[in-house]
N, C-alpha and C positions, 0 to 999 in steps of 0.2 A: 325666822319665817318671813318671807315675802311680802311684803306690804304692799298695797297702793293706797295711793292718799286720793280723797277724791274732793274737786276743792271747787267752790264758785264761789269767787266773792262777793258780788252783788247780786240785783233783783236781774240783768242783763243775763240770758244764756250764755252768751258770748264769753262771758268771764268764765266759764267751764269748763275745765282744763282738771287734768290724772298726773301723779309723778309716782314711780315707783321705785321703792327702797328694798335692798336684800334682807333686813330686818327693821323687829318694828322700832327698832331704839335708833336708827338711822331715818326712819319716819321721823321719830319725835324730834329730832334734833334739827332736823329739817324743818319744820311748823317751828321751834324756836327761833332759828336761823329768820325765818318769812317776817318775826314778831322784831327780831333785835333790826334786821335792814331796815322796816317799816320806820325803827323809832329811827337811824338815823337818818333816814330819810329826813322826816320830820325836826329834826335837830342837826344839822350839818356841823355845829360850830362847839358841839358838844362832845367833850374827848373821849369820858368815860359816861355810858349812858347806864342807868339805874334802874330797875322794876322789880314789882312787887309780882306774888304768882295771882295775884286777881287781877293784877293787869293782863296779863299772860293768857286767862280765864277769860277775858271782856275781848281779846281780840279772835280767840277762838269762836264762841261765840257769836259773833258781827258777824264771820261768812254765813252766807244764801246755806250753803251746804259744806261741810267738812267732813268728812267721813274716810274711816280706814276697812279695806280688805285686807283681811291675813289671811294668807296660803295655810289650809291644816292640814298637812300632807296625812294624819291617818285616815281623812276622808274624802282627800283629793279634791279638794272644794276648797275657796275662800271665802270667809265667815264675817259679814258685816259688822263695823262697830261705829256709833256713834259719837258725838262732840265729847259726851260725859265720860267712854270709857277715854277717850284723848285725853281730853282732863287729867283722870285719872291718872293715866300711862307719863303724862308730862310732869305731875306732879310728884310721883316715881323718882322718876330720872331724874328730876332736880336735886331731891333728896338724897339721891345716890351721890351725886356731885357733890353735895356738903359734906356727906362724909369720907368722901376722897382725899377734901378738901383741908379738910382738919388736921 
């Protein structure tokens, strides 16, 4: 389903800015993606960087706004969702990932 992410990270309108993803699991991965560059941003000299999903949780969170539109094609409309169902959705997909993983 069609996603958009709608993202502003601080109190600044400016920072206000859309990316849209053909589904929502290339959304979440995408907002993982934003969390893992951030850390190595913040960590240059760190080879393998490490988080917990509350960290994961604290940086969704800290945006002004984050929010996903899904496309629901049986009523032709996209259906707002909040940071929590993100959460939620990221915390999913993580779990999926460990038992690929295994």
């Amino acid at each position: 389903m069609h996603t958009i992410l709608l993202i502003q990270k601080s109190n600044d309108i400016k920072t206000r800015t859309f990316a849209d993803h053909e589904t929502v699991g290339l959304a979440v991965e995408a907002i993982i993606k934003m969390y893992e560059n951030r850390l190595k941003s913040m960590n240059p000299n760190t080879p393998h960087i490490n988080y917990h999903i509350d960290d994961l949780n604290k940086f969704v969170d800290m945006h002004n706004e984050l929010a996903a539109m899904v496309y629901d094609d049986r009523i032709k409309a996209y259906i707002p969702h909040d940071k929590t169902w993100i959460k939620m959705k990221i915390h999913n997909h993580l779990k999926q990932l460990a038992r690929t993983q295994h």
